[in-house]
C-alpha positions in Angstrom: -139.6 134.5 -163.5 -138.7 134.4 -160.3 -140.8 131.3 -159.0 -138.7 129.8 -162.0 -135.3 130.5 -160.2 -136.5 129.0 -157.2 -137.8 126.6 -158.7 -134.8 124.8 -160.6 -132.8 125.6 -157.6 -134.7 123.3 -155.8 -134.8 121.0 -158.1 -130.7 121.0 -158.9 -130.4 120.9 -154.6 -133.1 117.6 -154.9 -130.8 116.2 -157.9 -127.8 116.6 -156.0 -128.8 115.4 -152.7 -130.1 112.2 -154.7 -127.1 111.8 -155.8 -124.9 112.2 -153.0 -127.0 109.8 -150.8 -126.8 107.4 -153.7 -122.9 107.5 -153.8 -122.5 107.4 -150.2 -125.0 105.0 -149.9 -123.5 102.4 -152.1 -120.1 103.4 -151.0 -120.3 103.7 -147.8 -123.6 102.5 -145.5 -124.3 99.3 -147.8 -121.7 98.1 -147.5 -120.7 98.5 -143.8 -124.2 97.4 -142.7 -123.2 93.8 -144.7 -120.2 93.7 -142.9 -122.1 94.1 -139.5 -124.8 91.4 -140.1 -121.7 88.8 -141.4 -119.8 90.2 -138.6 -122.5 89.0 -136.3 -122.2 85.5 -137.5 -118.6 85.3 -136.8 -117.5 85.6 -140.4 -114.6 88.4 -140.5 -111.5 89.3 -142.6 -108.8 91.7 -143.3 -109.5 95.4 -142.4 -110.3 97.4 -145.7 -109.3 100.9 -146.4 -111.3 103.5 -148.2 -112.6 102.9 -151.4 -109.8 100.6 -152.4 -110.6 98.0 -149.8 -108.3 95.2 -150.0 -106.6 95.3 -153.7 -103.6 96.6 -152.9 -102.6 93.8 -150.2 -103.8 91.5 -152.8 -102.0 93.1 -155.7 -98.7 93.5 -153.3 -99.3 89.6 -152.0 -99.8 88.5 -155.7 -97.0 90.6 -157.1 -94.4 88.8 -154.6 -95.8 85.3 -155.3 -95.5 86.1 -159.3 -92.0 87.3 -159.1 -90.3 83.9 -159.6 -90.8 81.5 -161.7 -91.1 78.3 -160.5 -87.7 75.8 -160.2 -89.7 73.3 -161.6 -92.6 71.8 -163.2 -95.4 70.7 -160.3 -99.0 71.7 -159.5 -98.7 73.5 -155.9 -99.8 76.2 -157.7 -102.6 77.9 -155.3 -100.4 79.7 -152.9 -98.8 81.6 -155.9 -102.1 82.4 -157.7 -104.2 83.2 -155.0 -101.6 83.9 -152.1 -104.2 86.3 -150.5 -106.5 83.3 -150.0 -104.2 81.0 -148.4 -102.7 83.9 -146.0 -106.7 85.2 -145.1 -108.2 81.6 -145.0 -105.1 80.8 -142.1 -106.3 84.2 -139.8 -110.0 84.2 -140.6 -111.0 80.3 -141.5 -112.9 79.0 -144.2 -115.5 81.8 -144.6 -113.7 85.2 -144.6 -114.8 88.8 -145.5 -112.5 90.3 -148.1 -113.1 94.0 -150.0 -113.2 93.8 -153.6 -112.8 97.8 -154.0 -116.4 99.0 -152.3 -118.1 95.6 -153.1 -117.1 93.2 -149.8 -116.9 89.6 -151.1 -117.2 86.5 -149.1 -115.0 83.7 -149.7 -116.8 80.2 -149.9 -115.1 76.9 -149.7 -117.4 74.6 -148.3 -118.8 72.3 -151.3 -122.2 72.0 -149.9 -123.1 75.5 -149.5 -121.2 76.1 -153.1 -123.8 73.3 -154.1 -127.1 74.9 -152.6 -126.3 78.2 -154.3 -125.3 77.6 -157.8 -128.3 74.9 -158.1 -131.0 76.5 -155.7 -130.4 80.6 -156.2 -129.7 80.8 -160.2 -132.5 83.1 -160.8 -131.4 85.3 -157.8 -127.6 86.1 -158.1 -125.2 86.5 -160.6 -122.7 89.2 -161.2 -122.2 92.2 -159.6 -122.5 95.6 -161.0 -118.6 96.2 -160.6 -118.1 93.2 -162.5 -120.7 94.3 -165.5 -118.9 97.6 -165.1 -115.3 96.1 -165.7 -116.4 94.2 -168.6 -119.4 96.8 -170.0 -116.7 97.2 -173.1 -115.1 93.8 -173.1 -118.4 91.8 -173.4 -120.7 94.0 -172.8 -124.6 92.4 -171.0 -124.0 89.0 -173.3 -125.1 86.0 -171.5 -121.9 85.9 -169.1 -122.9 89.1 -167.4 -126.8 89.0 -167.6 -128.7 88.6 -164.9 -132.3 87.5 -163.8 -135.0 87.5 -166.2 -132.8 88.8 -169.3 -130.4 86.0 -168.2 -133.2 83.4 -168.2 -134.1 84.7 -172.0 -131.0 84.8 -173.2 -130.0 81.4 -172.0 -133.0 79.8 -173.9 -131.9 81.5 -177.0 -128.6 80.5 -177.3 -128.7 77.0 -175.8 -130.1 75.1 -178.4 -126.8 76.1 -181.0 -125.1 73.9 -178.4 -127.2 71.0 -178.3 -127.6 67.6 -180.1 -127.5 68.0 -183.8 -126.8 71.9 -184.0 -123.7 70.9 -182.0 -122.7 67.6 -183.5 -122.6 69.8 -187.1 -119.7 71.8 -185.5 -117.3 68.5 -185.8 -116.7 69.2 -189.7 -115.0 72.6 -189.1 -113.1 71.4 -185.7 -111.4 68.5 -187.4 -111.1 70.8 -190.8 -109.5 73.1 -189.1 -107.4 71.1 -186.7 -106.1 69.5 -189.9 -104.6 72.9 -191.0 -102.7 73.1 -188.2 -101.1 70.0 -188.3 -100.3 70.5 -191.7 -98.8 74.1 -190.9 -96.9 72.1 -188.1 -95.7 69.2 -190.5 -94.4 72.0 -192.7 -92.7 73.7 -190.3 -90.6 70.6 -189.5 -90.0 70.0 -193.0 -87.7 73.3 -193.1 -86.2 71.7 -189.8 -88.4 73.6 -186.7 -88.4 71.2 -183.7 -89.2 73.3 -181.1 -93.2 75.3 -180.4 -94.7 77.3 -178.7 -98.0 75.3 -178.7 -100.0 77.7 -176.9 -99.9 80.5 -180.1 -101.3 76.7 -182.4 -103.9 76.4 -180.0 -105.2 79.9 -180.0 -105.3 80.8 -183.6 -106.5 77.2 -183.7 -109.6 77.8 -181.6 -110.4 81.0 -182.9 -110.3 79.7 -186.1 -112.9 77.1 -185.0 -115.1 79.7 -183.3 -114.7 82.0 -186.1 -116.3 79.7 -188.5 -118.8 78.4 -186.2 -120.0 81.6 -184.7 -119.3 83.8 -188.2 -119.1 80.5 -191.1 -117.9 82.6 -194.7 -116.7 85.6 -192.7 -114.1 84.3 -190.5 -111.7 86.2 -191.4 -113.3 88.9 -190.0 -113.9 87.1 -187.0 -110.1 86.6 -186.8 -109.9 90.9 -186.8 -112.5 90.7 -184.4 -110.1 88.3 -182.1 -107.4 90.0 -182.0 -109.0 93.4 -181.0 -110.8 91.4 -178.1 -107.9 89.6 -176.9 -106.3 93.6 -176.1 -109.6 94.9 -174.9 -109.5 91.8 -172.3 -106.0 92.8 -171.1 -107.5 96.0 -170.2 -110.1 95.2 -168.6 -108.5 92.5 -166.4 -107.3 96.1 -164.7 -110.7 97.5 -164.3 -111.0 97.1 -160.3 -108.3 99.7 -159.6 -110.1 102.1 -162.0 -113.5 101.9 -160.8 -113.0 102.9 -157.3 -113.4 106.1 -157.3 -117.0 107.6 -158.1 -117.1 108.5 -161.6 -113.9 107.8 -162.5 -115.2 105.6 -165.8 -116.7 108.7 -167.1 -113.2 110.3 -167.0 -111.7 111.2 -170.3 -108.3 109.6 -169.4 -106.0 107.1 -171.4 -107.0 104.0 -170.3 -110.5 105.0 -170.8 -110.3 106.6 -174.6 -108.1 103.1 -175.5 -110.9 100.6 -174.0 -113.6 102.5 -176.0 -111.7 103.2 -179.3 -111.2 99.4 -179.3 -114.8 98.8 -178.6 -116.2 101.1 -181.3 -113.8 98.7 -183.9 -114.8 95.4 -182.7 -118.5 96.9 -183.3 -117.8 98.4 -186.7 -116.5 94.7 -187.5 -119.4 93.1 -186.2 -122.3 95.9 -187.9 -120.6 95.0 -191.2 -120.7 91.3 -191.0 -124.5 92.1 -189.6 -126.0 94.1 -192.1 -124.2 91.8 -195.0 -126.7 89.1 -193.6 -129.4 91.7 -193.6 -128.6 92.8 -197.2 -128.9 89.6 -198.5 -132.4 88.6 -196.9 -133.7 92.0 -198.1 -132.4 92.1 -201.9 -134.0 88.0 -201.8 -130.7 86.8 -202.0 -131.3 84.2 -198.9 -134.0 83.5 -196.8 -132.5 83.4 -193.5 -129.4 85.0 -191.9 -127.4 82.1 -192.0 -127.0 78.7 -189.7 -124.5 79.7 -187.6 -124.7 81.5 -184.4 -124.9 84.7 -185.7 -127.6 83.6 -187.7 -129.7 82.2 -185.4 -129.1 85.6 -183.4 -131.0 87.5 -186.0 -133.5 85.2 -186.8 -134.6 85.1 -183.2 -134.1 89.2 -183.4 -137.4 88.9 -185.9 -139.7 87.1 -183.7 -142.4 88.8 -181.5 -142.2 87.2 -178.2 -144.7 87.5 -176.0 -141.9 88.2 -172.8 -140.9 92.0 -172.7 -137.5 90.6 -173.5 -136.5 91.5 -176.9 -133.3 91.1 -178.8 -131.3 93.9 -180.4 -128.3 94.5 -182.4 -126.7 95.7 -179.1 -126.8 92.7 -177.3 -126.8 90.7 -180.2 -123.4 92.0 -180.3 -122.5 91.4 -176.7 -123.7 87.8 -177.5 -121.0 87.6 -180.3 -118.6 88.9 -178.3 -119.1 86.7 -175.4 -118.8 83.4 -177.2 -116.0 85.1 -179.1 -114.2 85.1 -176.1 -115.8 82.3 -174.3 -115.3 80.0 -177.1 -111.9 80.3 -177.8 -110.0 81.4 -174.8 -110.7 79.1 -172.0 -110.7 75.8 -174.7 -107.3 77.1 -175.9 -105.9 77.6 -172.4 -107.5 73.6 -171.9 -105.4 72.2 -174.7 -102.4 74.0 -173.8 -102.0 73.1 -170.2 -102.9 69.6 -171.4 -100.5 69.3 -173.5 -98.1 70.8 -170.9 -99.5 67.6 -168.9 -98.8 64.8 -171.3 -95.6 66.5 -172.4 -94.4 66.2 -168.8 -95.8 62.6 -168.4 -94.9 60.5 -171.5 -96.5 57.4 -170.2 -100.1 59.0 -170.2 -99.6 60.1 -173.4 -99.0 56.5 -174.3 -101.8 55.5 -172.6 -103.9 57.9 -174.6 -102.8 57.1 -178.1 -103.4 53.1 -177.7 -106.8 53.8 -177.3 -107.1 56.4 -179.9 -105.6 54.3 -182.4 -108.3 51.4 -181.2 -111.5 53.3 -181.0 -110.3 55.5 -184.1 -108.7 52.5 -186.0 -105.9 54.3 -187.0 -107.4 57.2 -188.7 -106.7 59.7 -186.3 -109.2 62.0 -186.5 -112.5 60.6 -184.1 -116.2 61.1 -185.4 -118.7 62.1 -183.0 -119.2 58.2 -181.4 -115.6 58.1 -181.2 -115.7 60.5 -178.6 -117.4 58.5 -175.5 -114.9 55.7 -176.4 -112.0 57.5 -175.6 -112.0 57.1 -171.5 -108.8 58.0 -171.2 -108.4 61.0 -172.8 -111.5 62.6 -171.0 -109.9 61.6 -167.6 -106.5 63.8 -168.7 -108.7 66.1 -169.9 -110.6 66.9 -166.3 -107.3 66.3 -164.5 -106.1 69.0 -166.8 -109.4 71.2 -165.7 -108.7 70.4 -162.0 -105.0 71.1 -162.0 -105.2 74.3 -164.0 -109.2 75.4 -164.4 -109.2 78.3 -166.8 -111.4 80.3 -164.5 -109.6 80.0 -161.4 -112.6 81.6 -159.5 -116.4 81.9 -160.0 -118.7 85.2 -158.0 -121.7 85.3 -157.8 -123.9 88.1 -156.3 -126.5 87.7 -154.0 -130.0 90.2 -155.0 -131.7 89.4 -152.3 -131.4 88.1 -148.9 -131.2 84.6 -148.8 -130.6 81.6 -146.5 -127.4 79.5 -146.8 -127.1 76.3 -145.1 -126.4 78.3 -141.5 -125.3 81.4 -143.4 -128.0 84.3 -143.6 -126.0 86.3 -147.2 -127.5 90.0 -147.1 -128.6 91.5 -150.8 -125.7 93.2 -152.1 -123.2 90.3 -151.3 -120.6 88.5 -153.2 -119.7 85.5 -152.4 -116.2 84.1 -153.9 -115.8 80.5 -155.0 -112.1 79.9 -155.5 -112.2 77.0 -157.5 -108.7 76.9 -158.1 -108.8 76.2 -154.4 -111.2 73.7 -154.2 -109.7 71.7 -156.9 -106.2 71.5 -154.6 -107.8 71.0 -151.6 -106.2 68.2 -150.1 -109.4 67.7 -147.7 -111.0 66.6 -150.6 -108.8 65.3 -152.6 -106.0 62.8 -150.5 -102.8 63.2 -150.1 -101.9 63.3 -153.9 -103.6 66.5 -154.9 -101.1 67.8 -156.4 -100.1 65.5 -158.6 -100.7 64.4 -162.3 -103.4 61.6 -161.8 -106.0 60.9 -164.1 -107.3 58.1 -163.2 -108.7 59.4 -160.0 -111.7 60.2 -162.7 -111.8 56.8 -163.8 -114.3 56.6 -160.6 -117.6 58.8 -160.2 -117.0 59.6 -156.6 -116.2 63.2 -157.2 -119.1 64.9 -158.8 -120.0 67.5 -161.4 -121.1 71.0 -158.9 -119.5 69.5 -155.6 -115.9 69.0 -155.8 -115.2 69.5 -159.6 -116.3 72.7 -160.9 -114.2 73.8 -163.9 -117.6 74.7 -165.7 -119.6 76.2 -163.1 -122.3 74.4 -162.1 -126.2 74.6 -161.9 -128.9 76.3 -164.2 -126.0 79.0 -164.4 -123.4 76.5 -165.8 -121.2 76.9 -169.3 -123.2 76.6 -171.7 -121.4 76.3 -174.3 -119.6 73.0 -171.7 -120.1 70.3 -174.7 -119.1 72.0 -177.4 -115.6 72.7 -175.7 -115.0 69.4 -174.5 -116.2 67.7 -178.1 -113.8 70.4 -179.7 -111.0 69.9 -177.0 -111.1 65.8 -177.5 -111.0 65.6 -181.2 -107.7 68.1 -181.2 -106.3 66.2 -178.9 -106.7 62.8 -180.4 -105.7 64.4 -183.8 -102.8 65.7 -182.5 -101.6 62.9 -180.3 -102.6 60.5 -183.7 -99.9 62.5 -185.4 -97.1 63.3 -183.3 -95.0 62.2 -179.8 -94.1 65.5 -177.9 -91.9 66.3 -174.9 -91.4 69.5 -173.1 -88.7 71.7 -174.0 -85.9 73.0 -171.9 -86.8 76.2 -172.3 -90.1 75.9 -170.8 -90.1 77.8 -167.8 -93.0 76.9 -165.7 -94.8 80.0 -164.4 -98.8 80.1 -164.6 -100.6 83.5 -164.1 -103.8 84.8 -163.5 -104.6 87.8 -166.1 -108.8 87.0 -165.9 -108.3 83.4 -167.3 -105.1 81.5 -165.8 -102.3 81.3 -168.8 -98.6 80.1 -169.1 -97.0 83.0 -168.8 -94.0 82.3 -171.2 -96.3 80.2 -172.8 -95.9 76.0 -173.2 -92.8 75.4 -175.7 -92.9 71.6 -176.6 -90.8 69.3 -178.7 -92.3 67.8 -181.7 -91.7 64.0 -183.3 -93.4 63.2 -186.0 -95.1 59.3 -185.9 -95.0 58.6 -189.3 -91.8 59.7 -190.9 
């Protein structure tokens, strides 16, 4: 009995010796000993403090650039979005050490090293564990936070439901849909509305689309569904400050039981959309799950592959999520900011609906060859992405050591791509960088992975890339087909970063309908 004792003393002392050299090595000597070896190739930063790192001069720096709105409406917008990169990137030059919390990050703004490792390390870096961490209940491992092998798998799953005829089926419900809202926006004017908030159109627009295309018969529920991820991202856009401290996500606190009572709802949605499919295949009913994305998801769930990688209802769920959130947010945040754009420059907006009304011949509303036809509107369209990129900043971990153009990046490094950044530069831009100029697309010079990077770039881009720009286009051209706009006086010009960059009053525009 007493050999016993001794004996799970010993091993409790083992357990918790493992685990302390685990904590303080990954919060302590892992990190310090990357700092050394970038330290050593002259790449430094701002001095960290423990735990926290550098968050709360960020936080402070971003808090005092946020406090005004801007006096008016122009692009500058980099030093009030990511003030701490312009202050660090003056003292420390254009590679820079920063702490993220315990994970140190290095900032990376030369476009051929950006190039090298989103095209020749894919398979080897991706996100880190406090980002999986600060989205575990948000999106859970769907393809946005996989890594390595289950990224690779995943990827080939899901890419074919955005490719060639799978995505040229989605037009239907985008121009369906698109003609609700137009309809909801005629009828509004006819009780004598002028004035809209065109970002709330373009979100319940979008979600309406991906609804249907990622649910078909039950969107509605995907609507539910929307709204319960659209809180649960707000939450989780504060995840660094509460995954400092060890252990502090298995606390029982408020912001904890909130993320995971809203988690636990979105899944009860999604389980009973899922086993409605699975109760119609069984009773004979159907003999698939369905041709939507979902669908496809549990079809493929069937299969015996002969990877180890298998799909489950877990991740099949993460995958709903993540194009939930992926498919609407960052096209509705496009069309917004675009339609901030044309509002502010009528003359563009001109421009654009000529050639809509040539290549559509006055319908309005393009069909799929349409779509390459209308140059102009797909160089607003990537000025729009430059000016105001949705994600205003792409990581990427490093899982082993690897060699970057002079660079040697440790395993366990993040390197920070501040494509909001890159997109102003004026290095590689001109003079003009700031302004409203679409044409500067109406050349190839800047390409896709280099300079312009709104979509990542890469193996590891978006893949879901064409079905947002076919589904941004043809609401576009439907809605500048139907109406003239202007912005508003009560527009207040204020962009903010809460995960995805958003208008933070949103974008109130004035209507005029074409054809009284």
């Amino acid at each position: 009995m007493e050999l016993v004792s001794i004996s799970l003393i010993l091993l409790c002392m083992y357990f918790l010796l493992k685990v302390g050299y685990e904590l303080i090595s990954c919060y302590w000597l892992t990190p310090r000993r990357i700092m050394k070896i970038m330290e050593k190739q002259g790449v430094r930063g701002p001095k960290p403090r423990f735990l926290v790192g550098n968050i709360l001069d960020m936080a402070s720096l971003v808090a005092k650039s946020t406090s005004q709105d801007m006096d008016t409406i122009h692009h500058d917008v980099v030093g009030r979005l990511l003030p701490h990169f312009v202050v660090w990137s003056k003292s420390y030059g254009k590679r820079f050490i920063y702490w993220n919390g315990i994970e140190p990050r290095m900032c990376l703004t030369e476009t051929e090293l950006i190039k090298e490792l989103l095209s020749k390390y894919s398979t080897i870096s991706g996100k880190s564990w406090l980002q999986q961490q600060g989205s575990k209940h948000f999106i859970g491992r769907g393809l946005l936070m996989a890594n390595g092998d289950d990224w690779y798998h995943q990827r080939h799953i899901v890419a074919p439901a955005f490719m060639g005829d799978k995505l040229k089926s989605y037009a239907g419900y985008m121009v369906e849909c698109t003609k609700e809202m137009l309809q909801s926006l005629e009828n509004a004017m006819r009780k004598g509305e002028r004035e809209f908030e065109i970002g709330e159109y373009m979100t319940r627009l979008t979600a309406d689309i991906i609804s249907r295309t990622e649910f078909d018969s039950n969107y509605e529920k995907g609507k539910q569904i929307f709204h319960l991820l659209t809180v649960l991202q707000h939450l989780c856009a504060q995840s660094t400050r509460h995954l400092c401290f060890p252990g502090s996500r298995f606390l029982p606190s408020k912001y904890n039981r909130e993320i995971k009572s809203l988690k636990m709802e979105v899944e009860r949605l999604l389980m009973e959309i899922i086993q409605s499919r699975k109760d119609c295949v069984e009773i004979g009913r159907s003999s698939s799950y369905g041709n939507d994305l979902l669908g496809m998801l549990l079809n493929e769930m069937q299969k015996k592959r002969g990877n180890k990688f298998s799909l489950n209802l877990e991740l099949i769920m993460d995958e709903c999520k993540t194009f939930f959130f992926a498919g609407h947010e960052t096209t509705a945040l496009l069309l917004t900011w675009t339609v901030m754009l044309l509002a502010s420059n009528p003359s563009w907006q001109d421009k654009v609906r000529a050639q809509i009304k040539e290549v559509c011949n006055g319908t309005g509303a393009p069909s799929i060859d349409h779509l390459s036809k209308l140059t102009l509107l797909n160089m607003v369209i990537n000025e729009s992405l430059r000016l105001y990129p949705p994600a205003s900043l792409l990581p990427r971990m490093a899982f082993e050591d690897i060699k970057l153009g002079d660079l040697l990046i440790p395993k366990g490094l993040s390197i920070w791509i501040p494509v909001l950044a890159i997109h102003h530069s004026e290095e590689i831009w001109g003079k003009d960088v700031n302004e409203f100029k679409p044409d500067r697309f109406a050349s190839k010079s800047f390409a896709p992975g280099r300079h312009f990077i709104p979509f990542a770039a890469g193996p590891r881009n978006c893949v879901g890339q064409a079905f947002a720009l076919m589904e941004a286009k043809i609401i576009l051209a439907m809605l500048i087909s139907k109406f003239s706009f202007t912005i508003s006086d009560n527009y207040r010009h204020a962009p903010v970063i809460v995960l995805t960059m958003k208008p933070k009053y949103g974008v109130q525009i004035r209507l005029k309908p074409l054809d009284p």
